[in-house]
N, CA, C and O atoms as CSV, one atom per row, in Angstrom:
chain,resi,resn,atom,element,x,y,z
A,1,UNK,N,N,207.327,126.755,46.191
A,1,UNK,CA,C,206.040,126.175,45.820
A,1,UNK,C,C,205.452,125.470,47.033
A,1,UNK,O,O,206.139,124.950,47.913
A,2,UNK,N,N,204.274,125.492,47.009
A,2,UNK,CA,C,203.826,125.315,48.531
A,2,UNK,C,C,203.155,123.879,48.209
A,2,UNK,O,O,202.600,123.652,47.133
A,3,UNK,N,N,203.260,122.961,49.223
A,3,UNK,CA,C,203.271,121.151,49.043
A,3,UNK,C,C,201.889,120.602,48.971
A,3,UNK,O,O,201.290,120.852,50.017
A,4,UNK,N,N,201.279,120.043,48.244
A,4,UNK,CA,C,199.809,119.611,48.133
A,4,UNK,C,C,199.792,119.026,49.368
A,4,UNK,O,O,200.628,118.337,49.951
A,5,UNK,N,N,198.517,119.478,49.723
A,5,UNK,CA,C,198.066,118.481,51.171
A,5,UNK,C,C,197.981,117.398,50.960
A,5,UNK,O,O,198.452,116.723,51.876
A,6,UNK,N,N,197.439,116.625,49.848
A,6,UNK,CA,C,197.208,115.292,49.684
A,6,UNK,C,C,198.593,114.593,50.135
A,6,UNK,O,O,198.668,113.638,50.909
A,7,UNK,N,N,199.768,115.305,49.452
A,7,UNK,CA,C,201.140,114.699,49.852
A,7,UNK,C,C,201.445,114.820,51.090
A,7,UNK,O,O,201.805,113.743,51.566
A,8,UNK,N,N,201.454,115.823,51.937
A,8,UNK,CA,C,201.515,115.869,53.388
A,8,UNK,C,C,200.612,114.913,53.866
A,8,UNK,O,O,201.226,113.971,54.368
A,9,UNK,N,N,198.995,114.740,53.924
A,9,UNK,CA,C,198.872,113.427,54.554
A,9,UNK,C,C,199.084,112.194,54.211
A,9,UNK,O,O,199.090,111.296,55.052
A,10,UNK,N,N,199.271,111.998,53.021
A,10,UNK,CA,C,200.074,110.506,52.576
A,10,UNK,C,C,201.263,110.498,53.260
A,10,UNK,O,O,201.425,109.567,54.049
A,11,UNK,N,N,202.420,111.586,53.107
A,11,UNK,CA,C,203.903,111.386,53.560
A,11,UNK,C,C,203.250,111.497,55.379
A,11,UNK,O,O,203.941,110.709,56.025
A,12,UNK,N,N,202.703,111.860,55.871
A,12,UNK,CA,C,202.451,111.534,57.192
A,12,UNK,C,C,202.068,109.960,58.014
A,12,UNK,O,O,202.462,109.293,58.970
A,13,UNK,N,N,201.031,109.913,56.918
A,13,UNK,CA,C,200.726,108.329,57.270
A,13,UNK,C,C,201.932,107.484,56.950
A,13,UNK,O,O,202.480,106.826,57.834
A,14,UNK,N,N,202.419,107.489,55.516
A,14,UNK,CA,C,203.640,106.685,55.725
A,14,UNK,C,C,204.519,106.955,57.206
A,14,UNK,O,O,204.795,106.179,58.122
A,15,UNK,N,N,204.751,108.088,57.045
A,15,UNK,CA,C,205.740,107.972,58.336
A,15,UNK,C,C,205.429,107.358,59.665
A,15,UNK,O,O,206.370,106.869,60.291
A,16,UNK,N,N,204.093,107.320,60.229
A,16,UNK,CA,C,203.626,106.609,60.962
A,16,UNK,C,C,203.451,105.282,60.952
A,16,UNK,O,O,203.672,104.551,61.917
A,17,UNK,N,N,203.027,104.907,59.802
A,17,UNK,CA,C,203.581,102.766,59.543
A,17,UNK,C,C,204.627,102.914,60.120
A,17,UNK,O,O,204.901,102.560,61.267
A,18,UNK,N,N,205.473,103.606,59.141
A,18,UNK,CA,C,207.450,102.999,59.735
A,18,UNK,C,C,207.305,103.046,60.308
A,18,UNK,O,O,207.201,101.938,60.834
A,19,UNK,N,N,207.017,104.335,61.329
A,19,UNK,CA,C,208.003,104.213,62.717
A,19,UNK,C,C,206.895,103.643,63.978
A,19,UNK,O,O,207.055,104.027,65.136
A,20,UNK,N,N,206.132,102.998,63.721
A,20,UNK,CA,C,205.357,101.799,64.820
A,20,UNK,C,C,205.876,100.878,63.888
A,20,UNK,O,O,204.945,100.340,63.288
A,21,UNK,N,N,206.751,100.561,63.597
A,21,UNK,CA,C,207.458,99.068,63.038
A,21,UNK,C,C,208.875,99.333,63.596
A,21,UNK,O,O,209.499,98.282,63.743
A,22,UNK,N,N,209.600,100.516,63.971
A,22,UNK,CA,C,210.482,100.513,63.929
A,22,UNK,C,C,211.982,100.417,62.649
A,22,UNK,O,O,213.117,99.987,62.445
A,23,UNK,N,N,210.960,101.114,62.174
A,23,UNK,CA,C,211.877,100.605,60.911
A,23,UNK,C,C,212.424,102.593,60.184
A,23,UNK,O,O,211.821,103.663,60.092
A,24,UNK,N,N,214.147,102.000,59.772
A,24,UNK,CA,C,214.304,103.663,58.587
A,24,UNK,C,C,213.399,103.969,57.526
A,24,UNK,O,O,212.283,103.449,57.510
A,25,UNK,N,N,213.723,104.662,56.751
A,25,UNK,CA,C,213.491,104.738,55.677
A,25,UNK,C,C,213.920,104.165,54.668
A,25,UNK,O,O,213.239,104.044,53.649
A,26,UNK,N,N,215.484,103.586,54.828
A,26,UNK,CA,C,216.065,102.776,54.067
A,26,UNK,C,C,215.418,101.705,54.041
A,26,UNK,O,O,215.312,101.099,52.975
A,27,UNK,N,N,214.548,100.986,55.786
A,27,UNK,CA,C,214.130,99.635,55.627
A,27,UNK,C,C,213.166,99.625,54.519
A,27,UNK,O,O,213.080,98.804,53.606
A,28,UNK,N,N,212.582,100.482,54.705
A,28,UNK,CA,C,210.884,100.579,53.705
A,28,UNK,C,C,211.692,100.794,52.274
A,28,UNK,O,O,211.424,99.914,51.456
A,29,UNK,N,N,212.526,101.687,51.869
A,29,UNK,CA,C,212.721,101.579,50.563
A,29,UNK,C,C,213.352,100.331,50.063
A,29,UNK,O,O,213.080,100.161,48.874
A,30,UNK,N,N,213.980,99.552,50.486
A,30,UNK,CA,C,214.766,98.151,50.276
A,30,UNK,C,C,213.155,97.420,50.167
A,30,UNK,O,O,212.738,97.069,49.064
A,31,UNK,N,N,212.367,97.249,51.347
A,31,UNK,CA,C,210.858,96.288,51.030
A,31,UNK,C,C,210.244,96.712,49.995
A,31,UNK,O,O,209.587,95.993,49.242
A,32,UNK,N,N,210.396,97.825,49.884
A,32,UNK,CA,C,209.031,98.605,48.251
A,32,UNK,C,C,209.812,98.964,47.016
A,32,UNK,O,O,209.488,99.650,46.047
A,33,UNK,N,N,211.021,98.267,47.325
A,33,UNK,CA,C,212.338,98.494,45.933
A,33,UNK,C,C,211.903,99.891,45.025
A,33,UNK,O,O,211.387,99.976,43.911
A,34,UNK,N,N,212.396,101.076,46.120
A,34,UNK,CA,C,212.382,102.126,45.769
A,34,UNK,C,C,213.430,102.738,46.502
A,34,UNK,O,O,213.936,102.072,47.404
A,35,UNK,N,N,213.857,103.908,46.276
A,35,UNK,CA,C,215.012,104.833,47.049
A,35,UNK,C,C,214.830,105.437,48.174
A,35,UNK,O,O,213.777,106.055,48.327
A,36,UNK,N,N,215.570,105.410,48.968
A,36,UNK,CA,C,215.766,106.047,50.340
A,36,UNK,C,C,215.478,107.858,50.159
A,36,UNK,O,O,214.883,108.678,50.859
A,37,UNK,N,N,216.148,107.935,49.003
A,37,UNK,CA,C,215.751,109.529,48.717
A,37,UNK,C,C,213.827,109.567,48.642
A,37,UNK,O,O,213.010,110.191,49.319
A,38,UNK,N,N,213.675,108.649,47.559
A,38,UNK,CA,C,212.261,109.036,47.029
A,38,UNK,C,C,211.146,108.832,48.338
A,38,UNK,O,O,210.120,109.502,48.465
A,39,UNK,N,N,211.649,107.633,49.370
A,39,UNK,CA,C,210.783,107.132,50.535
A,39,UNK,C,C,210.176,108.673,51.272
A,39,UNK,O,O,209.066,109.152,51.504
A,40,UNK,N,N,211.916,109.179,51.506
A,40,UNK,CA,C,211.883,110.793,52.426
A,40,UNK,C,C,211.021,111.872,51.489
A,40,UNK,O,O,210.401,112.585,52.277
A,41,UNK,N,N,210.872,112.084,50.757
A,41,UNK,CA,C,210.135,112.852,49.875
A,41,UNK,C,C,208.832,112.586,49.647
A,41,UNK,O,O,207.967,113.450,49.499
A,42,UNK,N,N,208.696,111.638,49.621
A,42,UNK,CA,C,207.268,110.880,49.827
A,42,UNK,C,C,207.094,111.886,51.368
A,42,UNK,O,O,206.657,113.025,51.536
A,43,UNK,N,N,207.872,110.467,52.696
A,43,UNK,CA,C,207.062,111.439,53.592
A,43,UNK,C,C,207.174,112.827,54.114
A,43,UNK,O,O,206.444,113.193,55.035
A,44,UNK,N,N,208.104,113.664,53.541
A,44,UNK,CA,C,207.936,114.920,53.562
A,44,UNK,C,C,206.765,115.916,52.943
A,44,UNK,O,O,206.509,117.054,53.339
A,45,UNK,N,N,206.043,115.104,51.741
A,45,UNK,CA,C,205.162,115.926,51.158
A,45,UNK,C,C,205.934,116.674,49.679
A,45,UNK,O,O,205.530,117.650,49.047
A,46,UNK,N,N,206.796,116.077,49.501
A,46,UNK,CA,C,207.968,116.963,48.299
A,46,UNK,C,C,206.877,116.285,47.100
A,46,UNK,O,O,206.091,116.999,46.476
A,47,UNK,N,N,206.983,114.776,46.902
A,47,UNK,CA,C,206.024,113.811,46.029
A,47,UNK,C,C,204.788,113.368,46.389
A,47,UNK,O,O,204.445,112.906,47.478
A,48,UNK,N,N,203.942,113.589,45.101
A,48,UNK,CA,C,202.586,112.606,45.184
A,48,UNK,C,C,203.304,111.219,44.995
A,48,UNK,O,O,204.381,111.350,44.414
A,49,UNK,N,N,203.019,110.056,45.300
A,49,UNK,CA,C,203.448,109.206,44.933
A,49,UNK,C,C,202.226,108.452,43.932
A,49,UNK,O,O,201.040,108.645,44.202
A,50,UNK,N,N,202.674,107.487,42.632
A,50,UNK,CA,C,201.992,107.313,42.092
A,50,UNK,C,C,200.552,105.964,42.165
A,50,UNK,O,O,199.983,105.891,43.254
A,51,UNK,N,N,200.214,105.305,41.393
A,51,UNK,CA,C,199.483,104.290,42.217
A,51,UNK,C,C,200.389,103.202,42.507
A,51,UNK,O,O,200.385,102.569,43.562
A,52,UNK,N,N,201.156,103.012,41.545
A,52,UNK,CA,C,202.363,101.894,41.502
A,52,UNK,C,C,202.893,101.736,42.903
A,52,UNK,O,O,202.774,100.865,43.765
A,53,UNK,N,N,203.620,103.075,42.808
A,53,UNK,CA,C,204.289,103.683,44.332
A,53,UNK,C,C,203.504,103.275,45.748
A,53,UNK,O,O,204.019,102.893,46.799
A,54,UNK,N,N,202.365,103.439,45.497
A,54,UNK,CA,C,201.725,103.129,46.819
A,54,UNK,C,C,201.263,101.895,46.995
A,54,UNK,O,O,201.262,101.280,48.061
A,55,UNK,N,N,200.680,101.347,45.470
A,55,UNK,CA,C,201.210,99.777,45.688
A,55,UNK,C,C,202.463,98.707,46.015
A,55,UNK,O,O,202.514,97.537,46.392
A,56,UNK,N,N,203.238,99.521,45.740
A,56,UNK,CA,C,204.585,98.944,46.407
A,56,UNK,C,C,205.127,99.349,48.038
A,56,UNK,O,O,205.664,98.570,48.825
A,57,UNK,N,N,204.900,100.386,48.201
A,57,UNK,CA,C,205.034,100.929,49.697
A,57,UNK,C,C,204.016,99.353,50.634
A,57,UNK,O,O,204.425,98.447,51.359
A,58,UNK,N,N,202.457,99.756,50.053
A,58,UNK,CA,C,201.788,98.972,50.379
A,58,UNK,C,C,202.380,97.526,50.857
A,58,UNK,O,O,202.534,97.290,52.056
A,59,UNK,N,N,202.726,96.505,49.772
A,59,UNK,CA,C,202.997,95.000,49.731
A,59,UNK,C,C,204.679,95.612,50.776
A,59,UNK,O,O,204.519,95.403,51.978
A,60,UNK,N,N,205.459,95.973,50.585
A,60,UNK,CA,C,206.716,96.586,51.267
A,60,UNK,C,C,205.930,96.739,53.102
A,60,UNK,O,O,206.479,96.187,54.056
A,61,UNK,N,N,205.005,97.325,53.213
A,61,UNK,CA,C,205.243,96.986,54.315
A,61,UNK,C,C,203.988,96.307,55.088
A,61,UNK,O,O,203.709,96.493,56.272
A,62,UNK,N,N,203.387,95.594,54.296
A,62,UNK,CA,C,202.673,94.070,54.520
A,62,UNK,C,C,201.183,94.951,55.010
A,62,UNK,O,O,200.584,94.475,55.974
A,63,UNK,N,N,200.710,95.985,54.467
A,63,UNK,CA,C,199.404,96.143,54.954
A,63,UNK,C,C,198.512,96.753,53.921
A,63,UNK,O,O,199.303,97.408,53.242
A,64,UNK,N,N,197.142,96.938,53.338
A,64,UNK,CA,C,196.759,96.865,52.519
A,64,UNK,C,C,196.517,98.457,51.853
A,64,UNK,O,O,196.613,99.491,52.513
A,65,UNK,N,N,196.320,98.413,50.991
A,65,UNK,CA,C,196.495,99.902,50.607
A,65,UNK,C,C,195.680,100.668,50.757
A,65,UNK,O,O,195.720,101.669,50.041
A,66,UNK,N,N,194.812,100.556,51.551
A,66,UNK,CA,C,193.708,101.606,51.921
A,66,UNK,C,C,194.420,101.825,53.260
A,66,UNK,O,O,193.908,102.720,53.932
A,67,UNK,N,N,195.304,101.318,53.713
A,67,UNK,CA,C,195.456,101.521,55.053
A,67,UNK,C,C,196.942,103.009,54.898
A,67,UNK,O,O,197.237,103.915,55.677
A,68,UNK,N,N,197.304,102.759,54.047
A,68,UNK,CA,C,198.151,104.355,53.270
A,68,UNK,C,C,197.085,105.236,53.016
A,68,UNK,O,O,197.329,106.336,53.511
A,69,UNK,N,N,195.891,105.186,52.385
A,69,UNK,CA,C,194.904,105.949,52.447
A,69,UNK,C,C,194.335,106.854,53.293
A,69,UNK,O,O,194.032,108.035,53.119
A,70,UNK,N,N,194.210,105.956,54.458
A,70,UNK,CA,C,193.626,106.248,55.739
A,70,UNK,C,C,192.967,107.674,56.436
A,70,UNK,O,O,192.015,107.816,57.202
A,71,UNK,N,N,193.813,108.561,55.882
A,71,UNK,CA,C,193.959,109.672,56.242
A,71,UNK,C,C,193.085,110.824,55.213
A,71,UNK,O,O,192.930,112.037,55.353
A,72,UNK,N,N,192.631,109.933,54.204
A,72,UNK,CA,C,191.557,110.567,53.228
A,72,UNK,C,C,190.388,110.583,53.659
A,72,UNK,O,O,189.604,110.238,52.775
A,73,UNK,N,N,189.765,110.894,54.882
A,73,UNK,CA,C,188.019,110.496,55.278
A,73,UNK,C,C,187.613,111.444,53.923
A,73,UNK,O,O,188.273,111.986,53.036
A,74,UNK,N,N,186.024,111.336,54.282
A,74,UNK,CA,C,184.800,112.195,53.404
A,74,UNK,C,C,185.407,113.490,53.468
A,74,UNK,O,O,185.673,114.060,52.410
A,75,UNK,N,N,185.699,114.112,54.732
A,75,UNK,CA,C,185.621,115.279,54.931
A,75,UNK,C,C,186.503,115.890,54.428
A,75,UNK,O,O,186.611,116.955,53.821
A,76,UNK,N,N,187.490,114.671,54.916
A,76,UNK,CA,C,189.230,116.157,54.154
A,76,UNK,C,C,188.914,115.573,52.585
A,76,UNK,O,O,189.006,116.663,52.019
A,77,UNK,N,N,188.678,114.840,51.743
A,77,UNK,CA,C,188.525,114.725,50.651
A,77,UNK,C,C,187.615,115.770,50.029
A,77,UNK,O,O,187.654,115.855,48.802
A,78,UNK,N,N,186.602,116.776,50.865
A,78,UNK,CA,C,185.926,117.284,50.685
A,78,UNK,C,C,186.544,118.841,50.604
A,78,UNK,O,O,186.141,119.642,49.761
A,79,UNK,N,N,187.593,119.168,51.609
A,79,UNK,CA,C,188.548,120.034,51.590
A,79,UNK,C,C,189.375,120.201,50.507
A,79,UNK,O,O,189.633,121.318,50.058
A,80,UNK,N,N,189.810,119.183,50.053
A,80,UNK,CA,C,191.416,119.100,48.786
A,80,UNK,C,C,190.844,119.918,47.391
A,80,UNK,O,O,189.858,119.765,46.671
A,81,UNK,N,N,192.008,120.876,47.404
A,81,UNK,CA,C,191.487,121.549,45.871
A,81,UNK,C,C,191.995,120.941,44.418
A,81,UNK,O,O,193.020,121.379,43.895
A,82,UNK,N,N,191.435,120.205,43.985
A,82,UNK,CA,C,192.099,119.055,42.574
A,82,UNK,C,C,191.803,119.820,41.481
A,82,UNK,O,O,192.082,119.416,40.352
């Protein structure tokens, strides 16, 4: 089954917070009291994550939740087939 884009650029942007923090995946799942499995799946694109989810990623790693967003401009929102 082939991976929604929306999840590839969410699991991208996450991966980019972490790692300009320096931090695993374990760190972020311990801050957003979620699993080390579910973190990697997230940023692989395997999961949408839900709003909860990204509100917790969010407060987990201290920046606001549009900033997980980020990667949604006009345009690629204009691309995504929903």
């Amino acid at each position: 089954m082939a991976k929604a884009r929306e999840a590839t650029i969410f699991g991208e942007t996450l991966r980019r917070l972490r790692t300009e923090r320096g931090w695993t995946q374990e760190d972020v799942a311990h801050a957003a009291n979620l699993t080390t499995t579910y973190v990697g799946q997230v940023e692989r694109g395997d999961k949408v994550p839900s709003l909860t989810v990204v509100l917790k990623l969010a407060r987990g790693l201290s920046v606001p939740p549009t900033e997980l967003l980020a990667g949604f401009s006009a345009a690629v929102l204009r691309t995504l087939k929903m």
